[in-house]
C-alpha positions as CSV (number, residue, x, y, z in Angstrom):
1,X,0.0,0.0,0.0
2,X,1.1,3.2,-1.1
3,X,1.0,6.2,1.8
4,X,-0.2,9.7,0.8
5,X,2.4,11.6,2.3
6,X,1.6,15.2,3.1
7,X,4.6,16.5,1.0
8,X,3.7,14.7,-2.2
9,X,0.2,15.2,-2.1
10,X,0.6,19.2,-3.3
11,X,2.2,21.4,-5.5
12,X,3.8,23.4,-3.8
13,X,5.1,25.9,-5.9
14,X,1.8,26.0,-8.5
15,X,0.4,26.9,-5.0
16,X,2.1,30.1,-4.2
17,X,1.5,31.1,-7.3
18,X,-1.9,30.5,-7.7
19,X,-2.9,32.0,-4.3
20,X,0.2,33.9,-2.9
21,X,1.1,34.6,1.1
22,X,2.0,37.0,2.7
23,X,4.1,39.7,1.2
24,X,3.5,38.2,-2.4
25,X,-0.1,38.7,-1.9
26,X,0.4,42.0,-0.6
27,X,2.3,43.3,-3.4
28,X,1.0,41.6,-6.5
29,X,-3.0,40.2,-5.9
30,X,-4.0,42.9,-3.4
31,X,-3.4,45.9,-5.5
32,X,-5.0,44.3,-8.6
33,X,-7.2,46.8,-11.1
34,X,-11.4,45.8,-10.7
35,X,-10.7,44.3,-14.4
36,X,-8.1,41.8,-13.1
37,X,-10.0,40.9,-10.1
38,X,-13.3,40.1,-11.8
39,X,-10.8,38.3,-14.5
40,X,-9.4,36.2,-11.9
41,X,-13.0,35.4,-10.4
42,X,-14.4,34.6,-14.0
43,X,-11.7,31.7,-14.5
44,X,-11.9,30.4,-11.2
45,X,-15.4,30.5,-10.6
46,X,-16.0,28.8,-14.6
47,X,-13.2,26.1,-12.9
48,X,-14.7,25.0,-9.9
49,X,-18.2,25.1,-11.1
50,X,-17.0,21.9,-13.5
51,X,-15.6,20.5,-10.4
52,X,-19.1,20.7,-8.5
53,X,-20.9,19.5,-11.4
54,X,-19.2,15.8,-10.4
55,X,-20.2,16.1,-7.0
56,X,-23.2,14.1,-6.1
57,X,-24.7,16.7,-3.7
58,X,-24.3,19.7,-6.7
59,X,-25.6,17.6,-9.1
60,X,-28.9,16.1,-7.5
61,X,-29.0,20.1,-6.1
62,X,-29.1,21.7,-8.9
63,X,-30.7,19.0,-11.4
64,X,-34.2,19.4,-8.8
65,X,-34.2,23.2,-9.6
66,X,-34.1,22.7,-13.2
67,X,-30.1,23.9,-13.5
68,X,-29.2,23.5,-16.9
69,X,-24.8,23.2,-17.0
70,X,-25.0,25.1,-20.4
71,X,-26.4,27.8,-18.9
72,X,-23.9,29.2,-16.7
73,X,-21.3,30.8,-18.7
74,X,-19.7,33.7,-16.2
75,X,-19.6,34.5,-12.3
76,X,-22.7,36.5,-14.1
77,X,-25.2,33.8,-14.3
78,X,-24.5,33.0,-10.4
79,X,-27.6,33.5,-9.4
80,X,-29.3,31.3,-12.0
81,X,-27.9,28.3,-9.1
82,X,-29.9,28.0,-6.0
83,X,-28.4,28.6,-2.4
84,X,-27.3,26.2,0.4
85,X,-27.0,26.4,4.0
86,X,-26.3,24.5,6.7
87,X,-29.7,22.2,6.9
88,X,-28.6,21.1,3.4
89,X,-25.5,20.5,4.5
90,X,-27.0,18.5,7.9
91,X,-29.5,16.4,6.0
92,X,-27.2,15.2,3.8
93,X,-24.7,13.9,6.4
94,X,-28.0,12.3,8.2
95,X,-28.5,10.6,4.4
96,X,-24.9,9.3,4.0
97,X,-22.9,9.2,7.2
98,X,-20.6,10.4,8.4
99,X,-19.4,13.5,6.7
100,X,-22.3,13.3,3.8
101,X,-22.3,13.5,0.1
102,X,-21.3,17.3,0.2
103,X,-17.3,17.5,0.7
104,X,-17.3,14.6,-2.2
105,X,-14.6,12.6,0.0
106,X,-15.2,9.0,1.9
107,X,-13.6,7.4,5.0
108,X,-11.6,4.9,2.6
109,X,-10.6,8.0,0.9
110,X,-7.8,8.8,3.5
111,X,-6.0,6.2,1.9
112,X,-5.3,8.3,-1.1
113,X,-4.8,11.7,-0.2
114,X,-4.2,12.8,3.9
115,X,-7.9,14.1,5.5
116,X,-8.3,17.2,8.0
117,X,-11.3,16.8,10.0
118,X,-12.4,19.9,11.6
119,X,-16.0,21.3,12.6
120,X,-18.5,23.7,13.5
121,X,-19.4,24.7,16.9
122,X,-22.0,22.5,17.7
123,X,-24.0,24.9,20.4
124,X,-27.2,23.8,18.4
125,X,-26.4,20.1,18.6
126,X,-23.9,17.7,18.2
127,X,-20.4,19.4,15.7
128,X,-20.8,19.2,11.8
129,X,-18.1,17.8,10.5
130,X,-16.2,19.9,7.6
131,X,-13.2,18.3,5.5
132,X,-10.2,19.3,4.1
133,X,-7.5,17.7,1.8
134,X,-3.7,19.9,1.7
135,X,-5.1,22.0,-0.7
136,X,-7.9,23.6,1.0
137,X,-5.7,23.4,4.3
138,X,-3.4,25.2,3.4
139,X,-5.1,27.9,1.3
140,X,-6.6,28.5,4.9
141,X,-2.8,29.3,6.0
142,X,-2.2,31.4,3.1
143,X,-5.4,33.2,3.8
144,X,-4.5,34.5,7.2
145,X,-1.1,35.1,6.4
146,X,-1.9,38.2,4.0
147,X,-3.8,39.5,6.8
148,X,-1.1,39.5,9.4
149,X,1.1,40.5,6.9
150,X,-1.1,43.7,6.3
151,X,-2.0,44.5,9.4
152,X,2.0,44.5,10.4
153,X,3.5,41.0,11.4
154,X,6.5,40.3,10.3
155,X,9.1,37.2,10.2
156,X,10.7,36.8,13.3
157,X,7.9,37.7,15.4
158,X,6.1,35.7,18.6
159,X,2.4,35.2,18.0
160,X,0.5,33.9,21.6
161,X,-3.0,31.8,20.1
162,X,-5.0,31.2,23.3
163,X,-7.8,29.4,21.4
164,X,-7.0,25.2,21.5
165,X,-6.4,23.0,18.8
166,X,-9.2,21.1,18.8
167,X,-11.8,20.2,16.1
168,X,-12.4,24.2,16.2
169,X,-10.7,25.9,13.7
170,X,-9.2,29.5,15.1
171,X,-6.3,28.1,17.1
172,X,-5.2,25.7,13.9
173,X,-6.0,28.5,11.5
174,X,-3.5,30.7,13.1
175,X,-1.3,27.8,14.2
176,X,-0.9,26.9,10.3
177,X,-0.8,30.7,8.9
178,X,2.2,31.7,11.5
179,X,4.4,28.8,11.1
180,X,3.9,27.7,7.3
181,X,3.8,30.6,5.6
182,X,4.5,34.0,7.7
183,X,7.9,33.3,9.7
184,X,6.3,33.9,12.7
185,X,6.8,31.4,15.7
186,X,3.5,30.5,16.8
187,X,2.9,29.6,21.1
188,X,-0.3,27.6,21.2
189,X,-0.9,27.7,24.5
190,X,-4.8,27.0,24.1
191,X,-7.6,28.5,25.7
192,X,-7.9,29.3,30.0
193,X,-9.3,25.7,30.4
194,X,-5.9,24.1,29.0
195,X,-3.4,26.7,30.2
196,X,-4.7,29.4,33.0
197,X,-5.2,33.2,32.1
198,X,-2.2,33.4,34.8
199,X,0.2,31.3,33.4
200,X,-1.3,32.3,29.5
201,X,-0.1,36.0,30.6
202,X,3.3,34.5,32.2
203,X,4.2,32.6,29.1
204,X,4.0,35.8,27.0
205,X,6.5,37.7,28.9
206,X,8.7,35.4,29.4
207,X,8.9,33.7,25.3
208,X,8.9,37.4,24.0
209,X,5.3,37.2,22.7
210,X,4.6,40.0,20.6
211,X,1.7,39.4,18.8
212,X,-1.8,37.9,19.8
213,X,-4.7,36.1,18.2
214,X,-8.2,35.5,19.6
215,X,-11.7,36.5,20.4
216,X,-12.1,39.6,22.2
217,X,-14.0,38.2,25.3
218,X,-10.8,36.2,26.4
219,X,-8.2,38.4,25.7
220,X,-10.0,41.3,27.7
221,X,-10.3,38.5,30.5
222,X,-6.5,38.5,30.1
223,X,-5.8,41.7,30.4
224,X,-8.3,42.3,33.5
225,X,-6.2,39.2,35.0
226,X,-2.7,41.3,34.2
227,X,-4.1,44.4,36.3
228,X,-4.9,42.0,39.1
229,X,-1.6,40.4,39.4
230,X,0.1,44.0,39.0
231,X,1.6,43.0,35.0
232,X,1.7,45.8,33.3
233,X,1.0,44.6,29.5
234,X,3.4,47.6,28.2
235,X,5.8,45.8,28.9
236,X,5.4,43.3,26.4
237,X,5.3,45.3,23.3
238,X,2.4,44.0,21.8
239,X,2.5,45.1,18.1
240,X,-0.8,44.4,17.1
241,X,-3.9,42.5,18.0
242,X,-5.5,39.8,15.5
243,X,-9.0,39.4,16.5
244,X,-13.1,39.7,15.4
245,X,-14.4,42.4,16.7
246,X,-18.5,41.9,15.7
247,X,-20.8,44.5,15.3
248,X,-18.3,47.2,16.8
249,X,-19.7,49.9,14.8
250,X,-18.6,52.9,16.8
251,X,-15.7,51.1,17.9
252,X,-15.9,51.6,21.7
253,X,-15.0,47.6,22.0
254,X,-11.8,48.4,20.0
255,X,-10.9,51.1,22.2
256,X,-11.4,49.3,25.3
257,X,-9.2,46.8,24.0
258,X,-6.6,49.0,22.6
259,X,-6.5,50.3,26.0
260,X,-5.9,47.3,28.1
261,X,-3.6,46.1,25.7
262,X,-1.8,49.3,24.5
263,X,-1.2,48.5,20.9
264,X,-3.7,48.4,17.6
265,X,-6.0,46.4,17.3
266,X,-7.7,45.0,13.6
267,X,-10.9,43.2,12.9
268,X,-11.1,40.0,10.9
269,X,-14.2,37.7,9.5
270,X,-14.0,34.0,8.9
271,X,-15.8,30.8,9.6
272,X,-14.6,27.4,9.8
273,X,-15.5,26.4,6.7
274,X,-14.3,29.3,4.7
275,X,-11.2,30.4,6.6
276,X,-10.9,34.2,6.8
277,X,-12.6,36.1,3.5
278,X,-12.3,39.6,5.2
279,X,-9.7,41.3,7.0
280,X,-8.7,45.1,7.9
281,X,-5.8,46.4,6.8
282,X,-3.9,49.6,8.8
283,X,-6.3,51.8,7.5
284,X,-9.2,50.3,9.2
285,X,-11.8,51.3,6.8
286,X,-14.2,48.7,6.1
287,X,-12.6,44.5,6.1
288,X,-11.1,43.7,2.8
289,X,-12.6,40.7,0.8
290,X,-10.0,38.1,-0.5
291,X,-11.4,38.4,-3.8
292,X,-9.4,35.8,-5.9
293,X,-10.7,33.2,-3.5
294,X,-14.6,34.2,-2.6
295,X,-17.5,35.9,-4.4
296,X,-19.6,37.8,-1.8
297,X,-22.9,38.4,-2.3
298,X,-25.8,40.2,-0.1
299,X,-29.3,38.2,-0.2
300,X,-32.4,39.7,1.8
301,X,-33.0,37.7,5.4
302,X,-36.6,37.0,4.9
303,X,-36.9,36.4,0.7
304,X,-33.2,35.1,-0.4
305,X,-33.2,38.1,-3.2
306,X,-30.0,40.0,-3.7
307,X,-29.4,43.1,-2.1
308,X,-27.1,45.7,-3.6
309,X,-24.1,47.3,-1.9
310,X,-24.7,49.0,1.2
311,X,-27.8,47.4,2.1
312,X,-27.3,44.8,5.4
313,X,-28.2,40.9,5.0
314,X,-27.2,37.6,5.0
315,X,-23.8,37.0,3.4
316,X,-23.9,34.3,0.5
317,X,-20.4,33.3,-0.1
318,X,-19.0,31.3,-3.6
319,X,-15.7,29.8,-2.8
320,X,-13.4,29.7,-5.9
321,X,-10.9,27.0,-4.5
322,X,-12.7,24.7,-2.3
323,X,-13.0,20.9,-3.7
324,X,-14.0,19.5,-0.7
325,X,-16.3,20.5,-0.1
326,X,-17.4,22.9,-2.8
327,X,-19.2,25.7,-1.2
328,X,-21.5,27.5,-3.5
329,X,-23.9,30.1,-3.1
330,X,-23.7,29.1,0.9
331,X,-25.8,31.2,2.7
332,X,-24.4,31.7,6.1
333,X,-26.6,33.7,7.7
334,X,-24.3,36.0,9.3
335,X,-25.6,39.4,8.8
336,X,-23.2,42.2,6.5
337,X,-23.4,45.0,4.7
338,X,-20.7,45.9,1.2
339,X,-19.5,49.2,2.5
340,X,-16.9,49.7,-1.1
341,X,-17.8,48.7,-4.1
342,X,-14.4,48.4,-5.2
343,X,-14.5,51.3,-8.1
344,X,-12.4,53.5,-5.2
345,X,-8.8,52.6,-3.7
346,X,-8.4,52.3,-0.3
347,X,-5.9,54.4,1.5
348,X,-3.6,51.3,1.2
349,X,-3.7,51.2,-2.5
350,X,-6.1,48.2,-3.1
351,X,-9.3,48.0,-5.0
352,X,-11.0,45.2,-3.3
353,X,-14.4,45.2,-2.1
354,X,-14.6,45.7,1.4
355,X,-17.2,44.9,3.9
356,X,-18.4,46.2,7.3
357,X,-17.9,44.7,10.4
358,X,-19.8,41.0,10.9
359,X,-23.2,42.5,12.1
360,X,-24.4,39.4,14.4
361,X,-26.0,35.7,13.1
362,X,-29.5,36.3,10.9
363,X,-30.3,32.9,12.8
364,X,-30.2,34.4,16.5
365,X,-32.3,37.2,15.5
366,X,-35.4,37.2,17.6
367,X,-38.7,39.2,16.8
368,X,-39.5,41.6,20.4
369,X,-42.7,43.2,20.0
370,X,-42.6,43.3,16.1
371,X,-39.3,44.6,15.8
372,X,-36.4,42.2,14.8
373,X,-33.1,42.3,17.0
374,X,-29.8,41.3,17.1
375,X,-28.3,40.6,20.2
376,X,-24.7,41.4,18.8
377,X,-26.4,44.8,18.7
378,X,-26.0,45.7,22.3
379,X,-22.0,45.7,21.7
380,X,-21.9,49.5,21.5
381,X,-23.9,50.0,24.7
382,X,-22.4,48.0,26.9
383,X,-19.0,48.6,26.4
384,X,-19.3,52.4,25.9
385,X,-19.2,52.7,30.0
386,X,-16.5,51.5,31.7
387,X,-18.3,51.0,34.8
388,X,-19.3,47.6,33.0
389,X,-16.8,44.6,32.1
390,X,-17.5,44.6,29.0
391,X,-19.6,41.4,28.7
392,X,-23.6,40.8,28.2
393,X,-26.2,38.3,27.6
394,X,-30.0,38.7,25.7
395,X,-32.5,36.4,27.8
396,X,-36.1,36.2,25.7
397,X,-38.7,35.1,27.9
398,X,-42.2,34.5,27.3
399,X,-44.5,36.3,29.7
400,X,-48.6,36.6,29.8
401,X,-51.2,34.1,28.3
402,X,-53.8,34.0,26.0
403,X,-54.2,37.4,23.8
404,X,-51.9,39.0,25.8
405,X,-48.6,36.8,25.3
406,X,-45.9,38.6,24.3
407,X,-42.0,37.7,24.5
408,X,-39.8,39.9,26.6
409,X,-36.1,40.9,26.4
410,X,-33.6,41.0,29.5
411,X,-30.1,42.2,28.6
412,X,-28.0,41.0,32.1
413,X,-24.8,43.3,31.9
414,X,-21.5,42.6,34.0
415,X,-20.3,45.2,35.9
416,X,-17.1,45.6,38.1
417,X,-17.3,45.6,41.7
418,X,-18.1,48.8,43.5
419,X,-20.9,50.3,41.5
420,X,-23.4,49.6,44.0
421,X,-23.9,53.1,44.8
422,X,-24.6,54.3,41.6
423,X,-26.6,50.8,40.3
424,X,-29.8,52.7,39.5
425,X,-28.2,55.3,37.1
426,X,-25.7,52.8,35.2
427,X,-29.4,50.6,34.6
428,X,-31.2,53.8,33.0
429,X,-28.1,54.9,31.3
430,X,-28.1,51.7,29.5
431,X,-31.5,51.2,29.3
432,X,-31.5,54.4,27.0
433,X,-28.5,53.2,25.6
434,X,-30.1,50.2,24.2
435,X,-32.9,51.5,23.2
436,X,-31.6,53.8,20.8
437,X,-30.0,50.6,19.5
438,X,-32.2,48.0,19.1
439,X,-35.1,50.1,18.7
440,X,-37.0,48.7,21.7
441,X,-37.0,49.2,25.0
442,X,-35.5,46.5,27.0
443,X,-34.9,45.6,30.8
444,X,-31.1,45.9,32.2
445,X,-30.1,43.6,35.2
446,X,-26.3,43.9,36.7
447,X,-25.0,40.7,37.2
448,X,-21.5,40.4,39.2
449,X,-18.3,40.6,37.5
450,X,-17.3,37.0,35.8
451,X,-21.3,35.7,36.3
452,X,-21.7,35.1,32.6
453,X,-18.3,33.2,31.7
454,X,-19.6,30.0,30.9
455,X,-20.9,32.1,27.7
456,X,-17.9,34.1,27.0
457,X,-13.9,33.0,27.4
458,X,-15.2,29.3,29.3
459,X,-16.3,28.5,25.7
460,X,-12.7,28.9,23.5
461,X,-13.3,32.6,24.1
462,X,-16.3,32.6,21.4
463,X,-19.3,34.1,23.0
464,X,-23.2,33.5,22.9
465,X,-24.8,36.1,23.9
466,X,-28.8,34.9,23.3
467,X,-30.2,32.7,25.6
468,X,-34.1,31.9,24.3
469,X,-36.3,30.7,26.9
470,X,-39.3,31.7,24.8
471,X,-38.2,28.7,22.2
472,X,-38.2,25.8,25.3
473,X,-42.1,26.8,26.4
């Protein structure tokens, strides 16, 4: 029997230049004209869309909603193809376990060409299983390379990843970007439940870390931790912060953390399935779309229909690389809005489209009194007084019977220790606060410091922040 080692089972070379890292990317794809990107998306959309057309799950997809093959001749005629999301993606693993028809690979598979198994989250039930082959592996490494890259890192430098390596995808997603194609030493010291906050923050001054990747939850945790034991976080030299900011539209969660930590902070978007599409650059204006390797489109939460640039929706994302699986038209459901068309250079000197940041999950949006609302939403209110630690969670209750149900919103809001006094102002201060926001008015409760971490950092750092009663009654 023949083993598929790692080495021999890509091109190496076609690779990089395909889909260069780094500085390539930086100084070659990056600043491509509108006409050389939508070139590059043309070919590569026309080339994987012959690829899909052998996978089972494409084929019996797009055969049911009358998809002829003739009639897609450009990334123009993308819409002609129906969308998937994840329940297509779920029923076909319950048809053919245990990975589905979708990623067009088998168990007996491995025996040919070496298998990554990651997955999703799993808060909504047991993990989804995503594959990857080298390719698709390592186009994940490439992808987060140009963004550290642009946002400042540089060979030689320390990069701390306090997110484990574990079926989730952040920690591995840096892990591989650092280390395989940016020069930069990667210290995977996992989240607090492998390696506590303490000795996370101990590591980093001792190995020289200079650079930091991870959800914002945890790494303000850190820093709260390093005031506590008297570290003062200047010392380190931080150079930048790698991390995903959410719906931080007047940026008040960026300044907090650009406070604790003392150095810049940039806002990224990815999934596990996609790797990282979006990313800021210096300038900070809008995240910019990796365009050679996704088409981005806008579709309308409640009817599917496109939306043009600058309205907000659910992002509907075409990858122009992935084999396995092929992900087209996938509708995500996490909530965006284009905020560049492209037709104007950023301040950096690129013409890619760029988007603004990820607005909360379409799929956690809960109706309150007629009026849809995102719990990502209440990012600007709650960290916008320090008095608070930064951390929240929605509870929707039902309350009432007969004609006079209705479902209720509670927003709990940590705060520090020692606002007792002054409890009953901080509540109607954000009370306003959120009201303004979500366009309803909502009841605050204070909850202690730390009350809600089994939503926040105890979970990889990645925080829910609905909890639905209403849905359980």
């Amino acid at each position: 029997m023949t083993v598929p080692y790692y080495y021999r089972s890509i091109d190496f070379d076609k690779l990089v230049r395909d889909y260069p890292p780094s500085r390539d990317y930086a100084e070659s794809v990056f600043l491509f004209e509108r006409k050389q990107i939508e070139e590059v998306q043309n070919r590569r959309f026309l080339e994987i869309l012959e690829w899909a057309w052998r996978n089972p799950f494409y084929q019996k997809k797009w055969q049911q909603h009358g998809v002829r093959r003739e009639a897609i001749r450009s990334k123009d005629d993308l819409t002609k193809l129906p969308m998937v999301a994840v329940e297509d993606f779920k029923d076909s693993i319950k048809t053919h376990p245990p990975f589905g028809e979708h990623p067009g690979l088998a168990r007996a598979d491995g025996a040919r060409v070496p298998i990554k198994l990651q997955s999703s989250g799993g808060t909504t039930g047991m993990p989804r299983p995503t594959l990857f082959t080298p390719l698709e592996w390592e186009i994940q490494g490439i992808q987060g390379s140009r963004a550290l890259w642009l946002q400042g890192a540089r060979p030689g430098d320390v990069m701390q990843i306090p997110a484990t390596l574990s079926t989730a995808n952040l920690g591995w997603f840096y892990y591989l970007s650092c280390l395989h194609w940016s020069g930069i030493a990667p210290v995977t010291t996992g989240s607090g439940n492998v390696t506590p906050s303490r000795r996370q923050l101990e590591v980093a001054f001792d190995w020289g870390v200079n650079l930091w990747a991870g959800f914002p939850e945890y790494l303000l945790h850190l820093a709260a931790v390093a005031q506590q034991a008297g570290l003062d976080l200047r010392r380190l030299g931080t150079r930048f912060i790698a991390t995903f900011l959410g719906p931080d539209l007047d940026g008040s969660l960026r300044k907090m953390m650009e406070g604790a930590w003392h150095c810049p902070v940039f806002d990224n978007y990815g999934t596990h399935e996609v790797g990282l599409p979006a990313f800021e650059c210096q300038e900070k204006d809008g995240l910019h779309l990796m365009e050679d390797m996704f088409i981005i489109e806008v579709a309308d939460v409640d009817t599917d229909a496109i939306l043009p640039d600058g309205e907000k929706g659910n992002l509907v994302i075409t990858s122009l690389y992935r084999h396995h699986p092929p992900l087209i038209r996938y509708n995500l459901r996490d909530y965006i809005r284009i905020v560049s068309d492209g037709q104007r250079r950023c301040g950096c000197g690129s013409y890619t489209r760029r988007m603004d940041h990820f607005l909360g999950r379409s799929d956690d949006m809960v109706k309150i009194r007629g009026t849809n609302v995102f719990p990502m939403a209440c990012v600007r209110a709650v960290t916008s007084d320090d008095r608070t630690t930064g951390e929240w969670l929605c509870v929707v209750e039902r309350r009432g019977a007969g004609l006079e149900i209705r479902e209720d919103m509670t927003v709990q809001v940590e705060v520090k220790d020692g606002i007792e006094a002054r409890a009953e102002e901080l509540i109607r201060i954000l009370e306003e606060r959120l009201k303004s926001d979500l366009g309803i008015r909502v009841t605050v409760e204070l909850v202690a410091a730390g009350s809600l971490r089994d939503y926040t950092y105890g979970r990889e750092g990645k925080a829910r922040r609905l909890l639905d009663k209403s849905r359980a009654t």
